[in-house]
Structures are given as C-alpha cells and as structure tokens.
C-alpha positions in Angstrom: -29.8 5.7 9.0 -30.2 2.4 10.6 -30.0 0.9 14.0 -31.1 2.5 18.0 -29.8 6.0 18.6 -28.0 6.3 21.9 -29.9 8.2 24.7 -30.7 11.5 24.1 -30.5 11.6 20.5 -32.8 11.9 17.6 -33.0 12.0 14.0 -33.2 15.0 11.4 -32.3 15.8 8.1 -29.4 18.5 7.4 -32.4 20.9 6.2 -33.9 20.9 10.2 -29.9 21.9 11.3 -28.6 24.3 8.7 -29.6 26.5 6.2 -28.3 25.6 2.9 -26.2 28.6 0.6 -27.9 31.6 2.4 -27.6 35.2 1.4 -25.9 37.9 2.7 -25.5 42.0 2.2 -22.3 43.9 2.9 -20.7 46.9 1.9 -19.2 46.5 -1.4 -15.9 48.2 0.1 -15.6 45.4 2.9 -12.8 43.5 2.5 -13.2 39.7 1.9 -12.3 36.6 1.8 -12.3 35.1 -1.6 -12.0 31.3 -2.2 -12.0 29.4 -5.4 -12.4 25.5 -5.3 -8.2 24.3 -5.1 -8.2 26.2 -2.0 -10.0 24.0 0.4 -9.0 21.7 1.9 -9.3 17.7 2.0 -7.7 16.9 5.5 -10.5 17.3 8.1 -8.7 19.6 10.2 -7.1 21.9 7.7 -7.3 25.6 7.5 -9.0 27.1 4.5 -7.2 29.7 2.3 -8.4 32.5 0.9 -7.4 35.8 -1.0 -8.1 39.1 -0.2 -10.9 40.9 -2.3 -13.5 44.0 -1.8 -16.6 42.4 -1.3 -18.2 43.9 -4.3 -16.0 42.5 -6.7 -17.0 38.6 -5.4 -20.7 39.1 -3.7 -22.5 38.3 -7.4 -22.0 35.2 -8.8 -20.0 33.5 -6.4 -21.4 31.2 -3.4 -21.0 33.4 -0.1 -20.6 32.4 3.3 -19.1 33.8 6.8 -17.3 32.9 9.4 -19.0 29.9 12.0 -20.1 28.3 8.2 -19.7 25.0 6.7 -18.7 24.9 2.9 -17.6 21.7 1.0 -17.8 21.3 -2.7 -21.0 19.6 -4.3 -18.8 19.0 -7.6 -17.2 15.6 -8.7 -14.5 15.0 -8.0 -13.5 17.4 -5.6 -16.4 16.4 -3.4 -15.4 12.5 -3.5 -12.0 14.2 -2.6 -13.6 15.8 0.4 -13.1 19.3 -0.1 -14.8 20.9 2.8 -13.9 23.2 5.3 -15.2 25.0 8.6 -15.0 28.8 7.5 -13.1 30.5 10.1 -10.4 33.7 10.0 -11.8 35.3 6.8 -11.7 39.2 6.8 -14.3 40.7 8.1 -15.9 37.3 8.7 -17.2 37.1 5.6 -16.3 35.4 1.9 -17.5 34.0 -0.9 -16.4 31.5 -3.2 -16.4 29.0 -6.0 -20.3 28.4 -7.2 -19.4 25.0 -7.0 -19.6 24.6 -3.2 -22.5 24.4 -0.4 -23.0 26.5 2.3 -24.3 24.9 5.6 -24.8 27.6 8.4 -26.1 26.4 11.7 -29.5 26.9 12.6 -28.7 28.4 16.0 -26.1 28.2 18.5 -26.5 24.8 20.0 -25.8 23.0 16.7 -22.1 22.6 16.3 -20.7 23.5 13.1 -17.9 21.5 13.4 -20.2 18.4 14.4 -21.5 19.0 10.7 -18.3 19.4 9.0 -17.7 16.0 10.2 -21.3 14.8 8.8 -20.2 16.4 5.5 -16.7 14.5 5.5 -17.9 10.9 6.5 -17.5 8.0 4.3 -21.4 7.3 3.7 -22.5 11.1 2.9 -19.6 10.9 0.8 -20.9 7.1 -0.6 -24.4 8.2 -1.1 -23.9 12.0 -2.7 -22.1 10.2 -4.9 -24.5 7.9 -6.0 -27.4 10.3 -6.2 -25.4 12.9 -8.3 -26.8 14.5 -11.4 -25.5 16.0 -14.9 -23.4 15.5 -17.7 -20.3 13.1 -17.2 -17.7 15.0 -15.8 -19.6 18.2 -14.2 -22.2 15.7 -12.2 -23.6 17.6 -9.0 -24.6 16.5 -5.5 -28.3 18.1 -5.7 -29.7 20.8 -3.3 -32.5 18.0 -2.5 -29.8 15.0 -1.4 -27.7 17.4 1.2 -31.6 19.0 2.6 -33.3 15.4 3.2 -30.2 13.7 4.3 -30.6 12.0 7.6 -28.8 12.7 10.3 -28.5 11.4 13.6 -28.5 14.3 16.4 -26.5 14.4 19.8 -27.9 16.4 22.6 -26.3 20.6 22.3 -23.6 19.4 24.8 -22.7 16.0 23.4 -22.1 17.7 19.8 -19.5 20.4 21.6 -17.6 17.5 23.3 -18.1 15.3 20.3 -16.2 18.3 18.4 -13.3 18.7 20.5 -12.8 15.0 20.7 -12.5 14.7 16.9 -10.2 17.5 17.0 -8.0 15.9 19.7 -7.9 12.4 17.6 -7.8 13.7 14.1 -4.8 15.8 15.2 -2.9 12.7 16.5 -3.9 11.1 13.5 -2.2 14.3 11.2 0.7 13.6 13.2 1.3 10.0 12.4 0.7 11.2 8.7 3.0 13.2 8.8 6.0 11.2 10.4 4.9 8.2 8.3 4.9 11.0 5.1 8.5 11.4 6.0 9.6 8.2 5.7 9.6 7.5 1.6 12.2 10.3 0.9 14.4 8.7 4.4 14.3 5.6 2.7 15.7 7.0 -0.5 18.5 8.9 0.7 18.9 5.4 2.6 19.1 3.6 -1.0 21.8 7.0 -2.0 24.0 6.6 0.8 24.1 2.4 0.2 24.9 3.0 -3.6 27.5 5.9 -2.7 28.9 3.7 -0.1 29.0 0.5 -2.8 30.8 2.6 -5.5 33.2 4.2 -3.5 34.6 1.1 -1.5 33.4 1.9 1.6 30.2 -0.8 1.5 32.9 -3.8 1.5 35.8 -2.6 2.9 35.5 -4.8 6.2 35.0 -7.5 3.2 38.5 -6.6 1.7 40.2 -6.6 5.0 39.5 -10.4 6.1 40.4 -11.6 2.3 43.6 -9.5 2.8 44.0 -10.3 6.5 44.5 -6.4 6.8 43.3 -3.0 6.4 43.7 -2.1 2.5 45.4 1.1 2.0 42.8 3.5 0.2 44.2 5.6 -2.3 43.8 9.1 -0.7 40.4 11.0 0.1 37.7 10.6 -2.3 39.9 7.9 -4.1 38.8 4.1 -4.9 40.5 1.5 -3.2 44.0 0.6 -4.6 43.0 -2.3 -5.7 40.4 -1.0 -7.8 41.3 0.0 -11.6 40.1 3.6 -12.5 38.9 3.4 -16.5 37.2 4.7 -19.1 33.8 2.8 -19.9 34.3 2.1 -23.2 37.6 -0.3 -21.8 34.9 -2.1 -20.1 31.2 -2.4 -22.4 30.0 -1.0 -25.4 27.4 1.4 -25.7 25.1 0.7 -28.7 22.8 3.5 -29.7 18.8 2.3 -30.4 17.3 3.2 -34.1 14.6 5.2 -35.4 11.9 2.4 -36.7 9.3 4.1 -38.6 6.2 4.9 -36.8 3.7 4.1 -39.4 5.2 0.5 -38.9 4.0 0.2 -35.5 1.1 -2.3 -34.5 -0.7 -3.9 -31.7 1.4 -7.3 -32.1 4.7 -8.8 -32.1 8.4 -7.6 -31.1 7.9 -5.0 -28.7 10.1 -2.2 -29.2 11.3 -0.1 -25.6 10.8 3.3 -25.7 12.2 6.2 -23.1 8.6 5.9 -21.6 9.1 2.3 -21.2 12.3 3.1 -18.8 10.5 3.1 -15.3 12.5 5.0 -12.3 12.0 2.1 -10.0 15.2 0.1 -12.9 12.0 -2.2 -14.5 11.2 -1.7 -18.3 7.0 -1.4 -17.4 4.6 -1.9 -20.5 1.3 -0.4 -20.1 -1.6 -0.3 -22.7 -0.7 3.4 -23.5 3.2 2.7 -23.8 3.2 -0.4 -25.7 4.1 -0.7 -29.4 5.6 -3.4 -31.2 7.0 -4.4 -34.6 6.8 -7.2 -37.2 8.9 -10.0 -36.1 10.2 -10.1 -39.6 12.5 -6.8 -38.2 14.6 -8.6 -35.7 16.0 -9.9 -39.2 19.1 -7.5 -40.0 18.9 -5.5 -36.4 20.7 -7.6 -34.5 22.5 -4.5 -33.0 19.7 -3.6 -31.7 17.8 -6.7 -30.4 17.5 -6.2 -26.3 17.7 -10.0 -24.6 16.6 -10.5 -21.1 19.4 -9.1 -18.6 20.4 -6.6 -20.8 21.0 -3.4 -19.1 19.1 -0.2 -21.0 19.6 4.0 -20.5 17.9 6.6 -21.9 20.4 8.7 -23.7 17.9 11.9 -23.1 15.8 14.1 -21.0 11.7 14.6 -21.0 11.7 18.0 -19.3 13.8 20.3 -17.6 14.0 18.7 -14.4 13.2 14.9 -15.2 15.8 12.1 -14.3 15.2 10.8 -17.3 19.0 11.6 -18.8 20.9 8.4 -17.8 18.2 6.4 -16.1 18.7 3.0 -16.2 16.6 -0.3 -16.6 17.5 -4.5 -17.0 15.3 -6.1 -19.3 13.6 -9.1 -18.2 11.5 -10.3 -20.9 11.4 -13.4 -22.2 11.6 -12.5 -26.0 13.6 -10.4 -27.8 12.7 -6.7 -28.1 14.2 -3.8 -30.0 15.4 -0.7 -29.0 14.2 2.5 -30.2 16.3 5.6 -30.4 17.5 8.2 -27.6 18.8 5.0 -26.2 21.6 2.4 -25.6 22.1 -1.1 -24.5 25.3 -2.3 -23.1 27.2 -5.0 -25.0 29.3 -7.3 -22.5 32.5 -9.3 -24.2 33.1 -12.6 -22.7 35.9 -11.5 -20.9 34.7 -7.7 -20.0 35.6 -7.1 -16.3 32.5 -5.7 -15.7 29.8 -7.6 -13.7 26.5 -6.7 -15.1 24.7 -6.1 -11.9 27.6 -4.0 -10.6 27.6 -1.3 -13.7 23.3 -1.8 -13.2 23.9 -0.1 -9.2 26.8 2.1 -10.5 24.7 4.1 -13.2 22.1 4.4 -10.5 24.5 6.0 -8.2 25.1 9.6 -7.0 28.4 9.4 -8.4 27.2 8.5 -11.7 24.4 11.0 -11.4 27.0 13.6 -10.8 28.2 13.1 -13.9 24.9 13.2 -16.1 24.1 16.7 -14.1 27.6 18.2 -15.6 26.6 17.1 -19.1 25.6 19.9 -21.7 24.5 19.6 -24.9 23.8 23.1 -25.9 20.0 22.7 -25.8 17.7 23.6 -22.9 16.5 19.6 -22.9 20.1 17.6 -22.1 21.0 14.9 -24.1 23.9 12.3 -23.8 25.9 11.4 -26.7 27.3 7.3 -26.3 30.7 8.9 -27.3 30.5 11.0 -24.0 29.2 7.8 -21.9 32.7 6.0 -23.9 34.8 8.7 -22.2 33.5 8.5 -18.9 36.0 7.5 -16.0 35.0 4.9 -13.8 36.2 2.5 -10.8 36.1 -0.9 -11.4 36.7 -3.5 -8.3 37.7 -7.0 -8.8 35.2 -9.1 -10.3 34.9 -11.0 -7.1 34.3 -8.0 -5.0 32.0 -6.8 -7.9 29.5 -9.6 -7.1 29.6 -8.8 -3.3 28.6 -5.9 -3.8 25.9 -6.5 -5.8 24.9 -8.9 -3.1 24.8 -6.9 -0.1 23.8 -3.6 -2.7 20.3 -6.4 -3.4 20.2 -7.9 0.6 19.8 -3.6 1.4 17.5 -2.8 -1.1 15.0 -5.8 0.0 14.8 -4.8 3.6 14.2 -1.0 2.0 11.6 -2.3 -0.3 9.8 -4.3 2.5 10.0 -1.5 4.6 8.2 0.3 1.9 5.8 -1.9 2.0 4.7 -1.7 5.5 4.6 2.0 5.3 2.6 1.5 2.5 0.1 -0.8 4.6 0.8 1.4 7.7 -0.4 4.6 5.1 -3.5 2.9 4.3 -4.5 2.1 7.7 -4.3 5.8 8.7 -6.0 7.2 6.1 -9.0 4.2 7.6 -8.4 5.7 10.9 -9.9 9.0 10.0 -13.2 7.4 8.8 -13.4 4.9 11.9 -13.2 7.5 14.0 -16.1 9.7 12.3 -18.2 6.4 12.1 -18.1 5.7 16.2 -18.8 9.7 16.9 -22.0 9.6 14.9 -23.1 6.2 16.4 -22.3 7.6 19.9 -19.4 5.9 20.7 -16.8 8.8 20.7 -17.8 10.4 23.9 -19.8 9.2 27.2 -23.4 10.4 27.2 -24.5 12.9 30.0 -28.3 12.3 31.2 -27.9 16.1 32.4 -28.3 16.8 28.7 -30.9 18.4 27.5 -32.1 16.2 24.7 -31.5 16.7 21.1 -35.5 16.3 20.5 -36.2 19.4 22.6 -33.3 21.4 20.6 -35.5 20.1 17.1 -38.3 21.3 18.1 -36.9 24.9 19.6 -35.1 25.4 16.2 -38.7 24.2 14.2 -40.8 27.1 16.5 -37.9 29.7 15.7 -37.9 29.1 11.9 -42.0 29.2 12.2 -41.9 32.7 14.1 -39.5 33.9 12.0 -40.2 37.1 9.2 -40.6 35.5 5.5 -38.6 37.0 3.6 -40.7 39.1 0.6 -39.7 38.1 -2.4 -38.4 40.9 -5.0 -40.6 42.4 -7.7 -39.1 41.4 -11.0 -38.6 44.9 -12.6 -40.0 44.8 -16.1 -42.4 41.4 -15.8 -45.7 41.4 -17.6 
C-alpha cells in the first residue's frame, strides 16, 4: 500500500481485522446452510445460495461460517472470478461450505464486514493473490499467509459503515445499467429477425415498389408475396451440391483447406481457427470440381450438432481467396448464368424466420435432424425481380451495419461498466468515496482496542491427541 492515508485512517493487515476460517459447534440437528463453490456469487452485491442441510451432515470437512461472515474462494479460478460473498440469511445463521473458500469474520463490531467484502473483491487483492498462489497447475491456492499479512488501509468505525452503504448505493446503479445494457444483444437480434422477415415478405421495399410503379402494388392476400413476385421451388432457381467424404487419414497441416460444419460460424463467415483447420493436397482439387467452394460461394450445413443447435440450415459466403473443398453434411449453391436468383438475396433469405420455419418442420427420423438436398430442391420460395432483389440486399446490408455498430458500442459501453465497478472500489479504499468526519474516532484507537481484546482473551487449549506416544 502506497501513498498518505486520509485523516483518521491507518494501516493493518486483514489478520489485525478478521479472523481467518474460525471454528464453530452446533447441534448436529440444526439446520443449515450448505454452500458448495458454483453457488457464490461473482457480482459484488449478489445474494449467496445455499441448500438446506442438518448441521451434522456438513460441520466436518467442509469450511464453516455464519451469518455477519465474509467467504470468497482462495481457488483458481474461481477466486480471479471473484467468488465472494457477505454471508447473510442462512438458517439458523450458520453454514458451511466448499473447503475451497476463506472465512473472514470481523474482529468486533466496529469493523464492517461489508468494508471487507469489498477489500476481498478489489482488482489489486485480486492482482496480487494471484501472483502469490501456490500448487500444482490447475488447483493453485491463495495461501493462508498472503490473505493474513495483506495490508490494508483502515477508515475510522463510522467512515467504514458509510463507506458500505455508499458502495451499496453505486454498485446497485451500476447492476442496473448491466442489466438494461444486458438486454440489448437479444433486442438487437429480434431487430435483425424483424428486418429479414420484413425483406422476405415484401414488406421491407414496398414504398420502393410503389414509386417504380407510381402506385400502391396490390399484395396477393395476407401472408402472401407481392404479385409481382414468382412463388417457386428452389431447385427452378440454384442447385444444391452435396460436399464429399475425403478421407481423414489424408488430412494435413497444409494446402486446400477443406470447410467443415465447424467451420460454418453463426455470425454467416466461414472462421478457421487452429483447432478447426484441416486441409488437403492440392493435387485433390483435380477431379472434384463439384466440390471446389470459390470466393462468394454461399455454404449450409445440411445437419444438426445437438438437439437444440442452429446448425441445420445455417448458412455462410465464402470469402477466401483460394479454392477450398467441401466436406460432407454440406452443400454449395451452383448459380447458372441466367438463374433469377441474386446471390446475396437467397444469402438473407436462408437466414430468415421464414426459412427457419421451414428447417424446424424437417424430420428425418433420427433424434439429431438432418436435411436431405432433395428436400432443400422441393422447398417453395418467393423470388422478387432481380432488381428489387438487389434492393433488398442493399437496405437488408445498410440495417445490418447500423445493428453491428450498435453492437459495438454496447460492446465498449459493456466494458466500461464492468471498469466502473473496480473504479469505484479503488476511490473508497483511497478515501475518496465518502467525506471524512473529524468527530470520528480514529481507526488507530479501534487497532489498538481490537489488539488489547485479542490479548485478554482465553487461549484456546489445544486437544490431547488420543492415542499419541
């Protein structure tokens, strides 16, 4: 800890505030609260869950604690994660819990519990218990020694209690502008929904085909495409060409790349990671040419990952520069010269809820759907002019831009909030969160009272081992 304390503070280590995992007796029929590590919390000011048990199921060999306690996990990564909670509510007042978290229980009175709950949650004890942790890769500790010595700087009784209900004040503004900006991801994709919907059903350009026709186009009933639209099956318009099997033991580091279902991201971009990426001798884009993929061809997955994927029909345009192939489960689309089809409109048309409609009625007698290209041949579908086919596509792209950019400021909006929390623990423990009041007694004076009390207080005697030499 660096830098002048404010008036009427001092410095301690947690050790001087809180005694670390004490024990406690109950009756074993007490009802308790029981609380393994996924249920605490990471948000400073939510509640912690817990179960019901008889405290004699859970008083041996779990961490115990009551209510007025501290507890956050000394664990990686749940305590980079910030799992820590003020224990309040349990049953009977008392708990116990995973053996991976620390129990910090106040002194006395005048220190604030929730003043160290905010210690325990601030970005450099968080920083520094990381660096000092011990063990084995993967089950490395914060160490009993790191959370005792650890400095901390010490408001006067008072200032701690207002310093409390201050962070609870601003942290719970802060939850609330989480939680509207939260909100706003799945509002901008039913946004994206409604604009596809609206593009596929006429109704995105039908102001468009008024002032070409100089007058409102009669619409072929409700829920029917414009008249001027020809309904067809899709096999009229493109062929669907299934992908191959190419033989695993073929695959290497280098060369074609061959797409995959994996490859077929949800955002409509074909994404190659180091785990997803296989290719193929060049010397097999020789006698595949059915299924060579060029850049701006359009590629679906012809079957699902899980239950209740989107991977069935999910569409992607390929935008490499060299050729790849396509594997099986798939199909690219093969355009004719003269297909009346514009390939950005079908692109926005498989993505739509119209076209997902479709893929949900699909059944192919197997609990993991599949789609069959002669089912895809089959399918009915609205095709506009080709004119109107490329405005759409144009104001479909224009909408999607200002959704995407809105994205991105919610992104930057996201990660400024989740800053917020930590600027606002930083300026409480440098003094800046609330006035000082010279009427306060001052934090050395509490140091010192808690020091005599722990000096006057009974050792505890220390158990006979039964059985010891």
């Amino acid at each position: 800890m660096s830098g002048e304390l404010p008036s009427g503070w001092a410095e301690a280590r947690i050790g001087d505030l809180a005694e670390l995992n004490p024990k406690q007796a109950f009756d074993d029929d007490t009802m308790a609260g029981f609380v393994p590590m996924s249920h605490a919390p990471t948000n400073f000011r939510d509640k912690l869950r817990f179960d019901e048990r008889p405290w004699g199921e859970i008083k041996k060999a779990y961490t115990n604690f009551k209510d007025g306690d501290v507890i956050f996990a000394k664990v990686t990564p749940c305590f980079e994660n910030g799992k820590a909670a003020f224990v309040d509510g349990l049953p009977s007042g008392i708990g116990a819990g995973s053996s991976e978290f620390f129990v910090l229980r106040p002194s006395c009175g005048e220190v604030s519990a929730k003043y160290l709950l905010a210690l325990v949650k601030s970005h450099d004890f968080l920083r520094e218990g990381a660096e000092n942790m011990t063990g084995a890769v993967g089950l490395r500790r914060v160490p009993k020694q790191f959370v005792e010595n650890y400095p901390v700087p010490v408001p006067p009784a008072g200032e701690q209690t207002r310093i409390a209900a201050k962070l609870d004040e601003l942290l719970a503004q802060v939850d609330t502008l989480k939680a509207r900006i939260d909100g706003i991801p799945a509002l901008l994709k039913r946004f994206r929904q409604s604009v596809l919907a609206a593009a596929v059903s006429g109704r995105l350009t039908e102001e468009w085909r008024m002032c070409r026709e100089g007058k409102r186009e009669g619409e072929g009933g409700a829920g029917s495409p414009p008249r001027s639209w020809v309904v067809t099956k899709l096999d009229q318009c493109v062929q669907a060409q299934n992908g191959k099997a190419f033989p695993s033991a073929d695959y290497r580091e280098t060369g074609v790349r061959l797409i995959r279902p994996g490859n077929l991201h949800v955002s409509g971009h074909i994404v190659w990671t180091e785990s997803n990426t296989v290719c193929l001798d060049e010397a097999y884009l020789e006698g595949n040419d059915r299924y060579v993929v060029r850049a701006g061809d359009i590629v679906m997955n012809l079957t699902a990952q899980s239950l209740k994927d989107d991977f069935l029909g999910r569409v992607c345009v390929y935008a490499g520069d060299a050729p790849a192939l396509l594997n099986q489960r798939q199909c690219v689309f093969v355009f004719e010269d003269d297909a009346p089809l514009v390939k950005g409109y079908l692109f926005w048309y498989f993505r739509s809820p119209q076209f997902r409609a479709f893929v949900e009625t699909l059944d192919s007698g197997s609990l993991i759907k599949h789609m069959y290209t002669k089912q895809l041949s089959g399918h009915e579908i609205a095709v506009p002019p080709i004119e109107e086919q490329t405005e759409i596509v144009r104001r479909v792209e224009q909408l999607f831009a200002f959704a995407d950019q809105l994205e991105a400021k919610v992104n930057e909006a996201k990660t400024r909030i989740d800053r917020l929390t930590q600027s606002i623990l930083a300026k409480a423990f440098r003094g800046e969160l609330v006035p000082q009041d010279p009427n306060d007694e001052p934090a050395s004076v509490l140091l010192e009272r808690i020091k005599a009390q722990r000096a006057s207080a009974p050792k505890a005697k220390r158990k006979r081992r039964v059985g010891a030499d």
